[in-house]
ZADO-805479 format. One record per residue (C-alpha): residue in one letter; x, y, z. Coordinates in Angstrom, 1 decimal. Layout:
N
+---+--------+--------+--------+
: r :   east :  north :     up :
+---+--------+--------+--------+
: A :      X :      Y :      Z :
...
+---+--------+--------+--------+
***
This chain:
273
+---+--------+--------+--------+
: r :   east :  north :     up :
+---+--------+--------+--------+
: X :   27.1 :  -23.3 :    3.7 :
: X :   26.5 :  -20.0 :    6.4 :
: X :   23.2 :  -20.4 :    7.5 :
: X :   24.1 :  -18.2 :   11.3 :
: X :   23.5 :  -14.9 :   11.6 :
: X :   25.2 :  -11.9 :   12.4 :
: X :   25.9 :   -8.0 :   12.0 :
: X :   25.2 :   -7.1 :    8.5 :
: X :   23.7 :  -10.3 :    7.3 :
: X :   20.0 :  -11.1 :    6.2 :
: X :   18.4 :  -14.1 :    4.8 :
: X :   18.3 :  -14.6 :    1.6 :
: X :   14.6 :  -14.0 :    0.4 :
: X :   14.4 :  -10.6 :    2.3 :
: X :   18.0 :   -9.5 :    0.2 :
: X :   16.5 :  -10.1 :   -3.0 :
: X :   13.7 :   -8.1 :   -1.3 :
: X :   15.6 :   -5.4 :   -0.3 :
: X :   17.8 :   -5.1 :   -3.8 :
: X :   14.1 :   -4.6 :   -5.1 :
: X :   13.9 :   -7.8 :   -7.4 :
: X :   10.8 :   -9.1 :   -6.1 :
: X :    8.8 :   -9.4 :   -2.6 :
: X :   10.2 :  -11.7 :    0.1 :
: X :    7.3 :  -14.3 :   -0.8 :
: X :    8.3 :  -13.8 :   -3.9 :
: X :   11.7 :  -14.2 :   -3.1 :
: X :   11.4 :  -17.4 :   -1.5 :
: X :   10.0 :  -19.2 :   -4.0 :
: X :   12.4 :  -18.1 :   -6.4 :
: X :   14.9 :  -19.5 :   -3.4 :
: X :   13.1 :  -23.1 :   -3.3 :
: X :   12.5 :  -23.5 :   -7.1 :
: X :   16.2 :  -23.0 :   -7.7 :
: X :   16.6 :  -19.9 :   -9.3 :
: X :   18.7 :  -18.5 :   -7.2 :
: X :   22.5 :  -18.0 :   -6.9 :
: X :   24.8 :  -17.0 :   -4.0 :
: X :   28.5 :  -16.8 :   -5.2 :
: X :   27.9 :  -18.7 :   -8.1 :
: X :   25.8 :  -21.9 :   -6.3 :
: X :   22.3 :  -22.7 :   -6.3 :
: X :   21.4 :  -21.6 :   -3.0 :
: X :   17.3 :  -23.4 :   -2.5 :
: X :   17.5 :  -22.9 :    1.2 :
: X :   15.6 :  -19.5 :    2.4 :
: X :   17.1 :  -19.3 :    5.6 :
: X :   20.3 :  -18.9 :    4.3 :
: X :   21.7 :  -15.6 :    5.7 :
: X :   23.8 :  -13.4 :    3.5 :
: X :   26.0 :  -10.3 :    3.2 :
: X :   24.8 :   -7.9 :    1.1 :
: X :   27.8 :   -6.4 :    0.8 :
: X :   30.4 :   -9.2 :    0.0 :
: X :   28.1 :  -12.1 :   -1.6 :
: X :   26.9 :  -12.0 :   -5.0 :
: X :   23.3 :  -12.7 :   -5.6 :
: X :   21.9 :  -13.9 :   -8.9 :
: X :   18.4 :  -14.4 :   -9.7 :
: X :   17.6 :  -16.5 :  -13.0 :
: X :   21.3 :  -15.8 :  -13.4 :
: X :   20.5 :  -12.2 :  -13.7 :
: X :   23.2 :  -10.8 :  -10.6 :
: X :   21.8 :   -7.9 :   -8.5 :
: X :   23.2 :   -5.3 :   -7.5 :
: X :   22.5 :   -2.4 :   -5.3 :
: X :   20.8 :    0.3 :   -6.7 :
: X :   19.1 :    3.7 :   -5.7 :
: X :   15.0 :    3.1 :   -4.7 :
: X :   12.8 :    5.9 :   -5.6 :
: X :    9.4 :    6.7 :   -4.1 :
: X :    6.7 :    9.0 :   -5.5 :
: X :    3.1 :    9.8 :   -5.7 :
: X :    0.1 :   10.5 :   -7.9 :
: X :   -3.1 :   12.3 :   -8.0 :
: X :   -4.7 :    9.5 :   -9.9 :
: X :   -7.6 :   11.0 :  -12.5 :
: X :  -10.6 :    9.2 :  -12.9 :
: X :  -10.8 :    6.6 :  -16.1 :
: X :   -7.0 :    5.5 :  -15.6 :
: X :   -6.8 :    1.7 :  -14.2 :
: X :   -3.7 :    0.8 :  -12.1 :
: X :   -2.2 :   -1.6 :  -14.4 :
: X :    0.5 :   -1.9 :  -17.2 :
: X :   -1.8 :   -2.1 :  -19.8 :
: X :   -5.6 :   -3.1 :  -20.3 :
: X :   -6.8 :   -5.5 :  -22.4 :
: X :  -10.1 :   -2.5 :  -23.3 :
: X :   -7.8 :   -0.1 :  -24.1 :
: X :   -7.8 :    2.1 :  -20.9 :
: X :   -5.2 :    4.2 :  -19.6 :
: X :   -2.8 :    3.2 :  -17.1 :
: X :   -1.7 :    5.4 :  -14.2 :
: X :    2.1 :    4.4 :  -15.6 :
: X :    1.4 :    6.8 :  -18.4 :
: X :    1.5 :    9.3 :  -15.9 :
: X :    4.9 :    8.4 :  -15.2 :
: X :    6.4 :    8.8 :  -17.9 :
: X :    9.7 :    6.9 :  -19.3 :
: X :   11.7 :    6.1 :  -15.9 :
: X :    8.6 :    4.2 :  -14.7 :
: X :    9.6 :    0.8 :  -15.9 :
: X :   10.8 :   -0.8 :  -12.9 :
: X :    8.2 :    0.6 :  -10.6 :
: X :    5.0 :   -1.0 :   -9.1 :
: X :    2.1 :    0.4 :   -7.5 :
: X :    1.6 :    0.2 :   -3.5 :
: X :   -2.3 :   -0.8 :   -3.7 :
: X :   -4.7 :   -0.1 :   -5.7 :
: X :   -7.5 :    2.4 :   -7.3 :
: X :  -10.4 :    1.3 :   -9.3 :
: X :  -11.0 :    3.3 :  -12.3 :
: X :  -13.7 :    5.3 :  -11.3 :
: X :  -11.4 :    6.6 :   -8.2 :
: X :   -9.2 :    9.3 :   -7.6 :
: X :   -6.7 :   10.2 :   -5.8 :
: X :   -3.5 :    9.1 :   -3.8 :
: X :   -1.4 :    6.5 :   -5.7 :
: X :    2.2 :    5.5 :   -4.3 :
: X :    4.7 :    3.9 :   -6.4 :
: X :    8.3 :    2.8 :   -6.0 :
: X :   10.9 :    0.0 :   -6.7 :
: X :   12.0 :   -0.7 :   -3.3 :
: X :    9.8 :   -4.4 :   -3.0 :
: X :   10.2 :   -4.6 :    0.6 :
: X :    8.9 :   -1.1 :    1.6 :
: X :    5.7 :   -2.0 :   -0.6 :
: X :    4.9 :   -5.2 :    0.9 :
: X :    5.1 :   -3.0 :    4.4 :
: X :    3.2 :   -0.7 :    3.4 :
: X :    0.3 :   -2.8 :    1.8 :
: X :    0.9 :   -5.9 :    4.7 :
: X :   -2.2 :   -6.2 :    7.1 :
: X :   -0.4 :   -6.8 :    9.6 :
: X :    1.2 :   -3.1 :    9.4 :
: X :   -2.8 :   -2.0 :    9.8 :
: X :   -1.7 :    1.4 :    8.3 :
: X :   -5.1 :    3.5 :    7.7 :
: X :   -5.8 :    4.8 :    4.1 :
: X :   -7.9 :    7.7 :    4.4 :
: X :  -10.8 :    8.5 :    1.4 :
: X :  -13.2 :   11.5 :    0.6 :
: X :  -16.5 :   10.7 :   -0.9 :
: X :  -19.4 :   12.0 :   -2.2 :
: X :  -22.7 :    9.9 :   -1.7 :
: X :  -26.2 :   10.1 :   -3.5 :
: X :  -27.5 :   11.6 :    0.5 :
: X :  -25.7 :   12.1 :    3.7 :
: X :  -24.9 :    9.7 :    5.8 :
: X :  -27.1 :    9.5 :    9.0 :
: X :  -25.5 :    8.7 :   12.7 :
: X :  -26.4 :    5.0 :   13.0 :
: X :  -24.8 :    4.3 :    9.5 :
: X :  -21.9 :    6.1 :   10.5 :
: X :  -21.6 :    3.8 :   13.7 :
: X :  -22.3 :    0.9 :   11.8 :
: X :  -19.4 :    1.2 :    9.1 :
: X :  -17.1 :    1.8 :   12.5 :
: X :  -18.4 :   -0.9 :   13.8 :
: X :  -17.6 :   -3.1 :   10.5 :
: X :  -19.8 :   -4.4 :    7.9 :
: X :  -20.5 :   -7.7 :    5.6 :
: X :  -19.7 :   -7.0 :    2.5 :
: X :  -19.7 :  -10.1 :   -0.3 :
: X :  -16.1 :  -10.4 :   -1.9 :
: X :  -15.5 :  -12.8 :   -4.6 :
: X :  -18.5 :  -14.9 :   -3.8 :
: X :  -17.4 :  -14.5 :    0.1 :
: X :  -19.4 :  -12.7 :    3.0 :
: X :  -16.7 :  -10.8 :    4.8 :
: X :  -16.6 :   -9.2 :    7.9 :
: X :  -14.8 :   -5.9 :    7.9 :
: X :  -12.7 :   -4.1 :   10.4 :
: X :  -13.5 :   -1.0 :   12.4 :
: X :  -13.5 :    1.7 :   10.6 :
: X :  -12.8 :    5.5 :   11.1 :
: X :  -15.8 :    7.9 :   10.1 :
: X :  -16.2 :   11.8 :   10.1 :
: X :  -19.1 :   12.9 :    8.2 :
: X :  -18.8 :   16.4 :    6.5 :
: X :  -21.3 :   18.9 :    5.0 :
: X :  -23.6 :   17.7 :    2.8 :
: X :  -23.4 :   13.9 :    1.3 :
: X :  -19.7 :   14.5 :    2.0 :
: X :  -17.5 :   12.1 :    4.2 :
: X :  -14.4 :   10.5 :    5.0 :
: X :  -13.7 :    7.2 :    6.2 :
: X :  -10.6 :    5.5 :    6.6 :
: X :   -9.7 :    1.6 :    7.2 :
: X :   -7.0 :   -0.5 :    7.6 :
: X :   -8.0 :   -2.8 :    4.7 :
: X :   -7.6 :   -3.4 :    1.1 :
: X :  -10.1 :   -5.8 :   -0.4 :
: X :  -11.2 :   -5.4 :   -4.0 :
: X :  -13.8 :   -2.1 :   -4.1 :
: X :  -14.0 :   -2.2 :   -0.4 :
: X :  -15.4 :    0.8 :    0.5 :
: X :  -17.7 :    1.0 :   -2.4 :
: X :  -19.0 :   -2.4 :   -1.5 :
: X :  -19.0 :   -1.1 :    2.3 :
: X :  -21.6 :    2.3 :    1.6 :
: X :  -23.5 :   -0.2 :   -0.8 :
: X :  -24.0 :   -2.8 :    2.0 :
: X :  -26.2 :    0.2 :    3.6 :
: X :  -27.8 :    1.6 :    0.6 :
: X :  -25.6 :    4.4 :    0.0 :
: X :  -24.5 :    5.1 :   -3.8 :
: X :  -20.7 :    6.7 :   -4.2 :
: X :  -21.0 :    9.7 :   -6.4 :
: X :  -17.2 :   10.6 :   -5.9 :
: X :  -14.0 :    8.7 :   -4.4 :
: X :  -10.9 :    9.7 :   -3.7 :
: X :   -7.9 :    8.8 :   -1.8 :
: X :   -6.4 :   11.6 :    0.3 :
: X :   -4.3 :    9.7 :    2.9 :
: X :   -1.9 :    6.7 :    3.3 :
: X :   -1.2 :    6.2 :    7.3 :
: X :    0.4 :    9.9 :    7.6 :
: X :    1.0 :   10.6 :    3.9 :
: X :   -1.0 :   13.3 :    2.5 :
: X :   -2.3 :   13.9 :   -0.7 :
: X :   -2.2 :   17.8 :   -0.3 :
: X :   -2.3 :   20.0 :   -3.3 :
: X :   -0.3 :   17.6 :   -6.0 :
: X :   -2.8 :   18.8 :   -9.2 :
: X :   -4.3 :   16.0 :  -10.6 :
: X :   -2.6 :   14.0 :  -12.8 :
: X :    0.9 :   15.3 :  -11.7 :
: X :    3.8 :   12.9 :  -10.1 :
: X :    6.3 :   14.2 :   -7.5 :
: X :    9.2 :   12.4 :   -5.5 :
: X :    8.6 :   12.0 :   -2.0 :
: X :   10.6 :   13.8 :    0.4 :
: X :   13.1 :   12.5 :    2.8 :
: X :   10.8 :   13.9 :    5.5 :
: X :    7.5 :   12.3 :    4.3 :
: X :    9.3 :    9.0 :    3.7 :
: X :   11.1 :    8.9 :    6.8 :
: X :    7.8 :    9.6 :    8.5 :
: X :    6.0 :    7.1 :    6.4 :
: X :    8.2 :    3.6 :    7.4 :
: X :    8.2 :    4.8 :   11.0 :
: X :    4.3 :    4.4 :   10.0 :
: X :    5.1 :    0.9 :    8.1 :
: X :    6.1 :   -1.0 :   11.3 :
: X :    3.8 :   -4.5 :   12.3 :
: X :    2.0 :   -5.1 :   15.6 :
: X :    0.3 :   -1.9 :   16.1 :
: X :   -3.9 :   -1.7 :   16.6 :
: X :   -6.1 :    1.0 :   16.0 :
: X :   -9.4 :    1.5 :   17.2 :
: X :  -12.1 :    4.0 :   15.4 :
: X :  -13.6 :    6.7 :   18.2 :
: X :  -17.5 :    7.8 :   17.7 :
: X :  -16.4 :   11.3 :   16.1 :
: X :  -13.8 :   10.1 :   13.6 :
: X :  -10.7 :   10.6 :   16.2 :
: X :   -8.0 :    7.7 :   16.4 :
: X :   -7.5 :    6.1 :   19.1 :
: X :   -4.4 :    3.6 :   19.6 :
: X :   -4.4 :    0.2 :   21.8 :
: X :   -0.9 :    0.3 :   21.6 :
: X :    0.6 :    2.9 :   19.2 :
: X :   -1.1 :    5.6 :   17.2 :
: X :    0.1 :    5.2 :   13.1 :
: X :   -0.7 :    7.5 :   11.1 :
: X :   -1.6 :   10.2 :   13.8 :
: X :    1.4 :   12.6 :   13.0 :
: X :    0.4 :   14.8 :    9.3 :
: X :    3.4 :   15.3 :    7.3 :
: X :    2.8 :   19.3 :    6.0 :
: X :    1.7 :   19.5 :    2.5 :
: X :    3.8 :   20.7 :   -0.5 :
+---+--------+--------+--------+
***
């Protein structure tokens, strides 16, 4: 049994990741349970490395193979839920997709009332990135509240709040805030907890009239219509994994700036479509 490394090889769990059959935790459990093959042996060791290339990989004796990842975005309309289906009869943003949608998932998350920037794709390994806190990629949101937000609000939600999560006070993390005309702001964090920003404008009174995603790190919303899907470009993507990459801070500024400890993500706009 090869269990070394070298050029071209990876371990098992993040292959099965990479040839977009499920996450790499995902991955290794499959690995330690015993449903997984390598050249026709049940392989239960996760830190087996492997070639991509020559071995053959089955998974619940299903073999994978290598095949083309796509990546693509949404305007999410309000009243669709991110799921498959819903049990209340709700639309699902993958009716938006259309017919080729089957094998792909949803990077994060929109609650029904909120709009906006939704990524999908098959490529498991890129999502888990992308969504990863230790990746601390900045998603960026517009809202509308019932009144504007005054200063010492504003440097409180940078600062971080408590907000109660599934019977749990938690502390959140800096955030970045530029308030706009009007009740109109944007704040963006480097979190994802259930209705986090919602729970975060509550925490201080405020009501959210209107939500919606415009940013993921350096992926922009732009002009995509609501409702509308589009591929992303080779440009976008590129940008966007450059983005992706662990063990990089930010720090919020007073007047909604970035400012990096180590290395600014996010900072670079891809130009709109």
């Amino acid at each position: 049994m090869k269990t070394s490394h070298g050029p071209g090889r990876v371990t098992l769990p993040r292959a099965i990741s990479k040839l977009g059959s499920a996450s790499r935790l995902r991955a290794e459990s499959l690995v330690v349970n015993g449903d997984v093959k390598v050249n026709g042996a049940v392989e239960r060791n996760p830190h087996r490395w492997v070639d991509l290339v020559r071995d053959r990989i089955e998974v619940k004796e299903q073999a994978l193979e290598r095949h083309s990842f796509r990546y693509c975005m949404v305007n999410k309309p309000a009243g669709f839920v991110t799921t498959r289906s819903d049990e209340r009869g709700a639309r699902t943003v993958f009716e938006l997709l259309g017919a080729p949608s089957e094998d792909l998932l949803a990077v994060g998350r929109l609650d029904k009332e909120s709009t906006g920037l939704l990524l999908f794709t098959n490529d498991h390994h890129f999502a888990d990135r992308v969504t990863s806190p230790e990746t601390g990629l900045y998603k960026t949101y517009r809202l509308v509240l019932d009144r504007p937000l005054d200063q010492e609000d504003a440097e409180s939600l940078e600062g971080g709040v408590s907000i109660r999560v599934e019977g749990r006070d938690i502390e959140t993390g800096p955030a970045v805030v530029r308030r706009l005309k009007g009740n109109e702001i944007e704040i963006s964090i480097s979190e994802g907890k259930n209705r986090q920003v919602r729970r975060m404008l509550g925490e201080l009174s405020y009501g959210v009239v209107e939500l919606q995603r415009i940013a993921i790190g350096p992926l922009q919303l732009g002009s995509l219509p609501e409702g509308r899907v589009r591929d992303l470009t080779s440009e976008e993507l590129s940008i966007l994994k450059r983005a992706a990459q662990p063990s990089r801070t930010l720090s919020a500024s007073p007047d909604g700036g970035r400012k990096s400890k180590k290395v600014l993500r996010g900072n670079r706009r891809i130009p709109n479509r």
